[in-house]
C-alpha positions in Angstrom: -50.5 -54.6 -0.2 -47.5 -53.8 -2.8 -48.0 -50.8 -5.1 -47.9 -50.9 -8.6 -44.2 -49.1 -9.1 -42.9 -51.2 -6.3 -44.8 -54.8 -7.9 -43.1 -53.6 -11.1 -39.7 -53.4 -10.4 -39.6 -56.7 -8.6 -41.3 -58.2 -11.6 -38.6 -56.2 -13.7 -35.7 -57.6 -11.6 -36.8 -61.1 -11.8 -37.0 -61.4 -15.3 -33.9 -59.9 -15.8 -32.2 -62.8 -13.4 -34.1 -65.3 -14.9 -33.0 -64.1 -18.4 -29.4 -64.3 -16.9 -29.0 -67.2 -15.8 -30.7 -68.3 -19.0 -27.5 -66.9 -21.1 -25.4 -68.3 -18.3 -26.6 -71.5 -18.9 -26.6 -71.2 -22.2 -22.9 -70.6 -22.2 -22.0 -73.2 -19.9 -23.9 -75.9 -22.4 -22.2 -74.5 -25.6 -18.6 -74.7 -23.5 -19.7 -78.5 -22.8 -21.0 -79.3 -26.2 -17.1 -77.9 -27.3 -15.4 -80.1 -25.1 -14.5 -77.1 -23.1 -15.8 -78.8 -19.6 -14.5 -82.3 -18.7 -17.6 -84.2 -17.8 -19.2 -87.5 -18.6 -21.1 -87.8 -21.7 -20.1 -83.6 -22.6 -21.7 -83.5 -25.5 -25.8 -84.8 -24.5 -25.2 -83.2 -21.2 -24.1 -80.0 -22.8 -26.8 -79.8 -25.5 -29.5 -80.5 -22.4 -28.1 -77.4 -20.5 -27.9 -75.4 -23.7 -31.4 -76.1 -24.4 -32.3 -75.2 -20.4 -30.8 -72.1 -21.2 -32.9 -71.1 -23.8 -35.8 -72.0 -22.5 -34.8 -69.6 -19.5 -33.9 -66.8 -21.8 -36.8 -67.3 -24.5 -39.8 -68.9 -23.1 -40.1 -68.8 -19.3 -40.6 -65.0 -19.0 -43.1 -65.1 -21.5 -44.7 -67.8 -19.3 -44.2 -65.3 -16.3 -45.9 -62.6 -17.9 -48.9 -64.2 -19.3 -49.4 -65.5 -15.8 -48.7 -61.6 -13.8 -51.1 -60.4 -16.7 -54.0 -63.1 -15.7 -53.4 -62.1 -12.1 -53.8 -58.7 -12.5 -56.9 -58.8 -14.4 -58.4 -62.0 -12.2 
């Protein structure tokens, strides 16, 4: 069984990758939507990854957590 420090800091590190590769993607969307990136349709594609990318920054760790928190207390 994992302890609680070593359980922490894996949860820790995984939100802070999944928050990174949020902004990441976030970044990559805005460079399609600015015709930055040659790709097909740039500016839908680019506004789907940009939206991704906020989703992974703003609402998925907030999702992780409320599911760690109903773990630990189930």
């Amino acid at each position: 069984m994992i302890d609680a420090e070593a359980l922490a800091k894996s949860r820790h590190k995984r939100l802070t990758v999944i928050r990174f590769w949020g902004v990441a993607l976030a970044f990559v969307g805005a460079a399609c939507m600015a015709d930055k990136v040659a790709l097909p349709m740039p500016h839908l594609l680019g506004l789907i990854i940009f939206l991704a990318g906020i989703f992974y920054t703003m609402l998925f760790p907030r999702i992780l957590i409320r599911r760690w928190k109903k773990q630990d207390q189930g």
